[in-house]
C-alpha positions as MATLAB code, in Angstrom:
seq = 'XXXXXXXXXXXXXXXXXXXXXXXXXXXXXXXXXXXXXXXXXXXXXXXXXXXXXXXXXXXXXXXXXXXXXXXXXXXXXXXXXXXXXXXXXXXXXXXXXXXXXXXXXXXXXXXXXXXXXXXXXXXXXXXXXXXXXXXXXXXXXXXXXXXXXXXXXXXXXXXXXXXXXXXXXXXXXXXXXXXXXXXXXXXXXXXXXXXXXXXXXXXXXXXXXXXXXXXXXXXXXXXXXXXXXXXXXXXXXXXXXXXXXXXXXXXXXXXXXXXXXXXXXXXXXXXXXXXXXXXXXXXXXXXXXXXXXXXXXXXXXXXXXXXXXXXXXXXXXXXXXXXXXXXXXXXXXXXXXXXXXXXXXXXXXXXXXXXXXXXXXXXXXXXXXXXXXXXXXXXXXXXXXXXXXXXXXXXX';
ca = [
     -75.057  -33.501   23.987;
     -75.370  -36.513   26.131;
     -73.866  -40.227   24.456;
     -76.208  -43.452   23.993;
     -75.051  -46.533   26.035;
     -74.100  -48.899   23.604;
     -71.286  -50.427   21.573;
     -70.517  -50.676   18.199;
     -68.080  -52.908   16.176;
     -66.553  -51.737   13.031;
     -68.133  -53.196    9.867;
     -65.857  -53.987    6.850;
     -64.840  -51.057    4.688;
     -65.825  -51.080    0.726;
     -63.516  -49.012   -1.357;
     -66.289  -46.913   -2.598;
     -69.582  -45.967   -0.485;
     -69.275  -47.123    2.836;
     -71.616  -47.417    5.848;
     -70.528  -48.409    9.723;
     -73.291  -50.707   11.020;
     -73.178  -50.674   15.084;
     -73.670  -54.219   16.373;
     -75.617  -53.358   19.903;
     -75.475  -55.241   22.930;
     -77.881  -53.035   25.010;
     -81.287  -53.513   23.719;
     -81.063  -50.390   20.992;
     -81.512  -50.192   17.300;
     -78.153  -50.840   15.173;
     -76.649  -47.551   14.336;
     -75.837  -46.603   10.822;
     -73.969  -44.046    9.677;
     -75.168  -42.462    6.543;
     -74.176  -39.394    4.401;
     -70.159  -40.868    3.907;
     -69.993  -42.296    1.135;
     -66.544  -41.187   -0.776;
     -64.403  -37.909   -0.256;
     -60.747  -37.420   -0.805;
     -58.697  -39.664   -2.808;
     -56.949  -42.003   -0.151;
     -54.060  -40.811    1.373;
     -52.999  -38.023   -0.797;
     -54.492  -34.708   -1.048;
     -57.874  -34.256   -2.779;
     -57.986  -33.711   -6.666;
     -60.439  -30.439   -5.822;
     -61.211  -28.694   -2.790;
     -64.619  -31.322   -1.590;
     -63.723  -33.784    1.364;
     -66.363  -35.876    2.834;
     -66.550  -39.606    3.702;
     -65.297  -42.313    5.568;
     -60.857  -42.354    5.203;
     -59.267  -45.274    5.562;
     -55.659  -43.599    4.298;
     -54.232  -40.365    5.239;
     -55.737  -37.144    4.468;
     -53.357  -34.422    3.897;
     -55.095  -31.049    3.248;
     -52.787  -28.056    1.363;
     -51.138  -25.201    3.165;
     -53.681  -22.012    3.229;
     -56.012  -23.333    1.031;
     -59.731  -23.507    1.579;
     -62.000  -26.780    1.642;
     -65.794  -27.547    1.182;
     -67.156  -30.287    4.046;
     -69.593  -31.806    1.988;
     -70.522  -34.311    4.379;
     -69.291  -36.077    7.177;
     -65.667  -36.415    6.974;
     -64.243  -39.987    9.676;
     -61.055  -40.471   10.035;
     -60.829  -44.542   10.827;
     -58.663  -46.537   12.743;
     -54.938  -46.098   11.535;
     -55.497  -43.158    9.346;
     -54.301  -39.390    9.907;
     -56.295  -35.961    8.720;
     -53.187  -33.188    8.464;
     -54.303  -29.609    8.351;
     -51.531  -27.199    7.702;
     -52.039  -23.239    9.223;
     -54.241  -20.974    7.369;
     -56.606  -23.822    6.161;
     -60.247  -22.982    6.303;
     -63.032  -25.607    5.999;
     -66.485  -24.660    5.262;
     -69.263  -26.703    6.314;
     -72.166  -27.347    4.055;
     -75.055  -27.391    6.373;
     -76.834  -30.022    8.592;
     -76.120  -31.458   11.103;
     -75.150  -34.251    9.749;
     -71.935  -33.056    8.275;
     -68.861  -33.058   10.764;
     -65.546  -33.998   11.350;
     -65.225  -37.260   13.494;
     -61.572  -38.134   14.844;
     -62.388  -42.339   15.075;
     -60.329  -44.451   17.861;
     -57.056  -45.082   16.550;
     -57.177  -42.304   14.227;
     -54.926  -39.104   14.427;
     -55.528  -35.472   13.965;
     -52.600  -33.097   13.077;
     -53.763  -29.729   13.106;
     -51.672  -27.241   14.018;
     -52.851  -23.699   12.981;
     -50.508  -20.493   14.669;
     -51.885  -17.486   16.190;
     -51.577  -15.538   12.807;
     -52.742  -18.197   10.794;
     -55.603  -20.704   12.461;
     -57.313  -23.072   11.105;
     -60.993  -22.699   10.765;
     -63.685  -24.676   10.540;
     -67.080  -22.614    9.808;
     -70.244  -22.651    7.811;
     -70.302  -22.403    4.049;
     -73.564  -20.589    4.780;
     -73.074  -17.053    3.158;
     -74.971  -15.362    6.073;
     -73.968  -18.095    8.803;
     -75.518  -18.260   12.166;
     -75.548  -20.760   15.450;
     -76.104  -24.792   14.402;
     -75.329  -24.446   10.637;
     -73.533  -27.945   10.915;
     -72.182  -30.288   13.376;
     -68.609  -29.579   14.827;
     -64.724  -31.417   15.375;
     -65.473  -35.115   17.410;
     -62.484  -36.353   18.702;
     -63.175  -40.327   20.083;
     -60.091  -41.949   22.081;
     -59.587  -44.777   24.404;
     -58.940  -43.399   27.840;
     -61.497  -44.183   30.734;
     -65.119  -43.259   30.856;
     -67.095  -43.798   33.968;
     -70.533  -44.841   31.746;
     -69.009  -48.533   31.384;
     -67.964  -51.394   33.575;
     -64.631  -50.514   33.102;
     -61.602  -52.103   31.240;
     -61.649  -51.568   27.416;
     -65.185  -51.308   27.008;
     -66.448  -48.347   25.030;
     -69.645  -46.408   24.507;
     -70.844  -44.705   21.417;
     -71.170  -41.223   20.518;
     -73.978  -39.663   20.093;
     -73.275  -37.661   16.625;
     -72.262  -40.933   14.187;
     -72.722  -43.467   16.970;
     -69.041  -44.175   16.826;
     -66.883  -46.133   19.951;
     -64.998  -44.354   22.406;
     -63.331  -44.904   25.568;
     -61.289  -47.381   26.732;
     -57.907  -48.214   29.487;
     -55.456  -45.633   28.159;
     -55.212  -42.782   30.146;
     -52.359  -42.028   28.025;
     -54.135  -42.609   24.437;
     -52.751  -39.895   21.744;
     -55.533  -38.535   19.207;
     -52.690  -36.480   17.760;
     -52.618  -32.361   18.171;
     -55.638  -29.497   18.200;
     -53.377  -26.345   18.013;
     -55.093  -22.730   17.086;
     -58.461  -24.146   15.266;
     -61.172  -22.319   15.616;
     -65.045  -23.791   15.175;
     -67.613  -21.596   14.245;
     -71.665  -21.824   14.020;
     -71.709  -25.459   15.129;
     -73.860  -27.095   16.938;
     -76.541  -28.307   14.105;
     -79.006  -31.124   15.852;
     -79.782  -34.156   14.692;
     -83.168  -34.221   16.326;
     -84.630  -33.280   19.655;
     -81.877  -35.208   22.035;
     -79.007  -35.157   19.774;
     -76.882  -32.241   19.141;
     -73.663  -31.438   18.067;
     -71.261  -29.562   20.029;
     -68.457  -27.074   18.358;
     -65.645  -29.560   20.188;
     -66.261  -32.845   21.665;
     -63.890  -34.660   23.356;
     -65.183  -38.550   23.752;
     -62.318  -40.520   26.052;
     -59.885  -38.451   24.750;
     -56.101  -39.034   26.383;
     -53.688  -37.144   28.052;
     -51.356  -38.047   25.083;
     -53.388  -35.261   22.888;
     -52.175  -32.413   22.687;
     -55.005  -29.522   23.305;
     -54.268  -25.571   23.211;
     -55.153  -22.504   21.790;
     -58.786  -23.707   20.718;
     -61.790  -21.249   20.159;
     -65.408  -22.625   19.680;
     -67.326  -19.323   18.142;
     -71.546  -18.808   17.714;
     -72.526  -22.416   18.355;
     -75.733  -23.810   19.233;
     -75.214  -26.129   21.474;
     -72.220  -26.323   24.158;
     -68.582  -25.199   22.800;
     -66.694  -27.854   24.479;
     -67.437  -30.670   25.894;
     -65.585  -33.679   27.598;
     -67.192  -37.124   27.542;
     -64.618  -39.083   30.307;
     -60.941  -39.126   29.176;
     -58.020  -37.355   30.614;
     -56.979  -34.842   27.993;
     -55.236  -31.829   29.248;
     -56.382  -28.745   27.471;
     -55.313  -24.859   27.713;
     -55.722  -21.356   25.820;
     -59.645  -22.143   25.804;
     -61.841  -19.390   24.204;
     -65.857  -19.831   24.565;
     -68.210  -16.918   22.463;
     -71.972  -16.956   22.091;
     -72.444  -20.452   22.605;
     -75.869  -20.902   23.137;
     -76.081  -23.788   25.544;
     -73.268  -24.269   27.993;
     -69.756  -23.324   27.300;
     -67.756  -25.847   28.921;
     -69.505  -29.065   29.960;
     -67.956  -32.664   31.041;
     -69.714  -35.469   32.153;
     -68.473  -39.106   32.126;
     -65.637  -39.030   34.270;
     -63.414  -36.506   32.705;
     -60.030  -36.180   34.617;
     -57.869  -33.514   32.410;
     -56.880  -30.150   33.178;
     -57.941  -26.905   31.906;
     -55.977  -23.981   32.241;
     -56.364  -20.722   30.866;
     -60.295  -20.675   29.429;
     -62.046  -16.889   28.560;
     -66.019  -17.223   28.673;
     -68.015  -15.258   26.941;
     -71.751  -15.132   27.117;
     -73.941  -13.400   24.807;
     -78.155  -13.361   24.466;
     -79.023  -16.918   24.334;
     -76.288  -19.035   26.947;
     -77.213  -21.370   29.254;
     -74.297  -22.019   31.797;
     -70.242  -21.151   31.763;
     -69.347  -24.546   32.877;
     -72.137  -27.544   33.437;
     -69.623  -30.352   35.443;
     -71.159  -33.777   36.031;
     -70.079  -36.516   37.526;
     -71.404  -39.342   35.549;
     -73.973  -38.742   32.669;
     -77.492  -38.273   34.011;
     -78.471  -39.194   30.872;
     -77.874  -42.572   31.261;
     -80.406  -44.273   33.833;
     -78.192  -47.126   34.599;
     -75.111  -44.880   35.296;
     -76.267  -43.284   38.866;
     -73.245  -45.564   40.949;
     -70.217  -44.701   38.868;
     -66.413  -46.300   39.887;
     -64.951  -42.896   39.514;
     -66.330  -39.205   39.158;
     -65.052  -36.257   37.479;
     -62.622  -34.612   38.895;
     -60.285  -32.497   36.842;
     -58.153  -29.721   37.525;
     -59.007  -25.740   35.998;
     -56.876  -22.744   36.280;
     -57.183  -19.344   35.222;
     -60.646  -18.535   34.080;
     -62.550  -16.073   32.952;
     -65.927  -16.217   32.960;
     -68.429  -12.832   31.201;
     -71.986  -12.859   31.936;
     -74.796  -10.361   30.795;
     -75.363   -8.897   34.203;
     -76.616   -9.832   37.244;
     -80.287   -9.019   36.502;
     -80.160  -11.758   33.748;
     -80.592  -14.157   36.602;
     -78.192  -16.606   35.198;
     -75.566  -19.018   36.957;
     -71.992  -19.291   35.682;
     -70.782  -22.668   36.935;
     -73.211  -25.316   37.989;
     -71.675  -28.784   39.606;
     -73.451  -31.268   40.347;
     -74.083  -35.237   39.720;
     -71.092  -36.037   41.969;
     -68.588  -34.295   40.173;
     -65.504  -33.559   41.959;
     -62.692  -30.907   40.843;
     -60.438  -28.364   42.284;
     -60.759  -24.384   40.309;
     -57.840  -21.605   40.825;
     -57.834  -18.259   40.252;
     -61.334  -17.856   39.094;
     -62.991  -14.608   37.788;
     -66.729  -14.589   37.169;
     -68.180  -11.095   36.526;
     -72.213  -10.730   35.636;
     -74.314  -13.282   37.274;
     -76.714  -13.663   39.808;
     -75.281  -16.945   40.871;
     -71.102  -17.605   40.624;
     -71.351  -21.664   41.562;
     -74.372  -23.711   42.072;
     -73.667  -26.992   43.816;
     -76.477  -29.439   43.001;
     -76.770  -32.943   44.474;
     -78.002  -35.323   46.846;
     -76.905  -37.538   49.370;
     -77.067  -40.618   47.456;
     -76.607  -40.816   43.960;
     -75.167  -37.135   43.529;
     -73.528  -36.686   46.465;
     -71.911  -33.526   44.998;
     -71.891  -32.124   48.638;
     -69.689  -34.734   50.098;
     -66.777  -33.888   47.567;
     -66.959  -30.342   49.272;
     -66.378  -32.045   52.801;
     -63.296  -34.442   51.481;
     -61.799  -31.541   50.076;
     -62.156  -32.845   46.305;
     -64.425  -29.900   45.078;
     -63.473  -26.643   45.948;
     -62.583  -23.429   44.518;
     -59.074  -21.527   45.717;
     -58.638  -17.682   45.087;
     -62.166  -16.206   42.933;
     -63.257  -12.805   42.125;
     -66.710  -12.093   41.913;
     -67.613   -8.884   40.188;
     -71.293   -8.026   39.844;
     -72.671  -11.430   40.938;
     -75.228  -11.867   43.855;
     -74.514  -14.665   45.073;
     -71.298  -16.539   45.160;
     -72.504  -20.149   46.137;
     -75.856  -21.372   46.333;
     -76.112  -25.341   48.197;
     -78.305  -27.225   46.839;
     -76.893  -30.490   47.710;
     -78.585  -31.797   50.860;
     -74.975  -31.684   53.198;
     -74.123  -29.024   55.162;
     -70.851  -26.371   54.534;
     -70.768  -22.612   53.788;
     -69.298  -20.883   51.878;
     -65.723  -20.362   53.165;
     -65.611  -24.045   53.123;
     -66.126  -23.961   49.542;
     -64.541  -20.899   48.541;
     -60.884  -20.125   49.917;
     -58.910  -16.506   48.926;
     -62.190  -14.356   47.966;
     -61.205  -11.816   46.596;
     -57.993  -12.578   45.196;
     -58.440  -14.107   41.551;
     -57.239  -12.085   38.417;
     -58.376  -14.772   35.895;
     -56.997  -15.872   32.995;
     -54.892  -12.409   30.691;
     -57.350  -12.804   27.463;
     -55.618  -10.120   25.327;
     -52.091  -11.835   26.301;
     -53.406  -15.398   24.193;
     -56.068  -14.383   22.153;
     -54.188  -13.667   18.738;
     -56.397  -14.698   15.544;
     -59.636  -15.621   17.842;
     -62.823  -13.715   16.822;
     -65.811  -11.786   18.813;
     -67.460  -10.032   15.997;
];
């Protein structure tokens, strides 16, 4: 899911049902929130098992016990959402009920390999897009504004993120799993099972699973969050995507691709979405180790990591096994002059395995290299050691 170009100021908070109101500067509608209204009982934990609403004290959810998401559930500036291990969170559906992470807000979620948390549908027979997913919104740079602390809005709840903080701190993500996300809001606004809007490198990311979702597992919207033990199942549009700028590192991610996928990873240098966005101050360029990528086959037809947009980034020890294409370099040379980032040595791939894929790289970028200047130490990638991390993650 792509972000609207626009910003947003916080409107005052009433104690009891509460809308945001975005005050717009670029020529679109005012963005209102609906559907929060309530939830918890500020700042300690809730009299029953129903959360919802917009917080603006602490949240503090009981050890091992399970929770019904009635609604959307925003953390606001200041406030903190604790979820002990072993909590589970089911989702009433629509995709208007999610979990957003606001600005200034803090997450501290810290599930353990025998007991995650887990966020999932309330749906008794649940299946891809049931509800919306985890939003995380921070303050570290996106490329999709002039710069400084100007912010855009998300797409899902048209809240602000981004900012000057490389080194903002939306708390800790540890062992939480999120399945059957991905619930759209209409035809150009969908949910994804994580987002990560401007999200800082103060964040602590690892040990995340995003399971059966309908749109892309994880995504990164800018920011420099550094994120590891990443496992991607059945998610039906891409399984990793950033866009925006992002600048983290990923290290250690397991794909897994099942009937309906679109790509592994979809990396983009700015967001195409956004028309005025084509001459960005910075691209992409983050840093990802250790993957594991499982396709369907090379008959499917299907590409496993497509670049393009101008994104830059260096991969390491990459296996891809079951596609038809392993990377797909898409550009130009003028406003996606993916291509050139190949020639400067900013986008390239070091030690990769290919294992029933046709084609390793396919240029499509309009400057001139081959492969071996793309792709060093064919040949010698193991990927990432799945069944070493993958303790309380599901593929049934």
């Amino acid at each position: 899911m792509k972000p609207m170009k626009t910003k947003i100021l916080l409107a005052s908070l009433a104690i009891a049902g509460l809308i945001f109101t975005g005050c717009e500067s670029d020529d679109t509608a005012p963005i209102v929130i609906e559907n929060n209204q309530g939830g918890g009982n500020g700042g300690e934990t809730p009299d029953d098992n129903n959360i919802g609403g917009t917080m603006t004290t602490d949240l503090t959810l009981e050890l091992g016990t399970e929770y019904n998401l009635t609604e959307a559930l925003i953390m606001t500036e200041g406030t903190t959402l604790t979820i002990p291990a072993g909590v589970v969170i089911k989702a009433n559906p629509g995709a208007g009920v999610y979990i957003a992470i606001a600005q200034g807000a803090t997450i501290n979620a810290e599930g353990t390999s025998s007991s995650p948390i887990v966020m999932t549908s309330a749906v008794a027979t649940p299946s891809a897009g049931d509800w919306g997913g985890l939003i995380i919104l921070g303050k570290a740079p996106i490329n999709s504004v002039a710069g400084g602390d100007a912010t855009s809005t998300s797409e899902i709840g048209g809240l602000p993120y981004g900012g000057s903080n490389a080194n903002d701190n939306s708390g800790t993500i540890k062992y939480v799993r999120v399945e059957y996300s991905g619930g759209a809001a209409d035809a150009s606004s969908e949910n994804n099972g994580f987002s990560f809007y401007g999200v800082g490198a103060g964040t602590t990311v690892e040990y995340i699973q995003a399971f059966e979702g309908k749109d892309d597992g994880i995504e990164f919207f800018g920011g420099t969050v550094n994120a590891s033990y990443i496992s991607v199942i059945g998610s039906q549009d891409d399984s990793v995507d950033w866009t925006e700028g992002f600048s983290g590192t990923l290290n250690h991610v397991y794909v897994e691709h099942r009937v309906e996928h679109d790509k592994a990873f979809e990396c983009d240098g700015f967001n195409t979405d956004i028309g005025n966005n084509s001459n960005p101050t910075f691209w992409s360029n983050p840093t990802v180790t250790n993957v594991t990528i499982v396709g369907r086959g090379s008959a499917t037809g299907n590409e496993a990591i497509r670049l393009r947009a101008g994104t830059q980034g260096m991969f390491s020890n990459v296996l891809i096994q079951g596609y038809e294409e392993g990377f797909d370099l898409d550009g130009d040379t003028g406003d996606s002059p993916t291509g050139q980032g190949v020639l400067d040595g900013n986008l390239g791939v070091t030690d990769a395995t290919f294992e029933d894929v046709v084609l390793k790289m396919k240029n499509d970028t309009d400057f001139t290299f081959n492969e071996t200047d793309f792709i060093s130490g064919d040949g010698n990638a193991t990927g990432t050691d799945y069944d070493s991390w993958n303790t309380g993650w599901t593929r049934n």
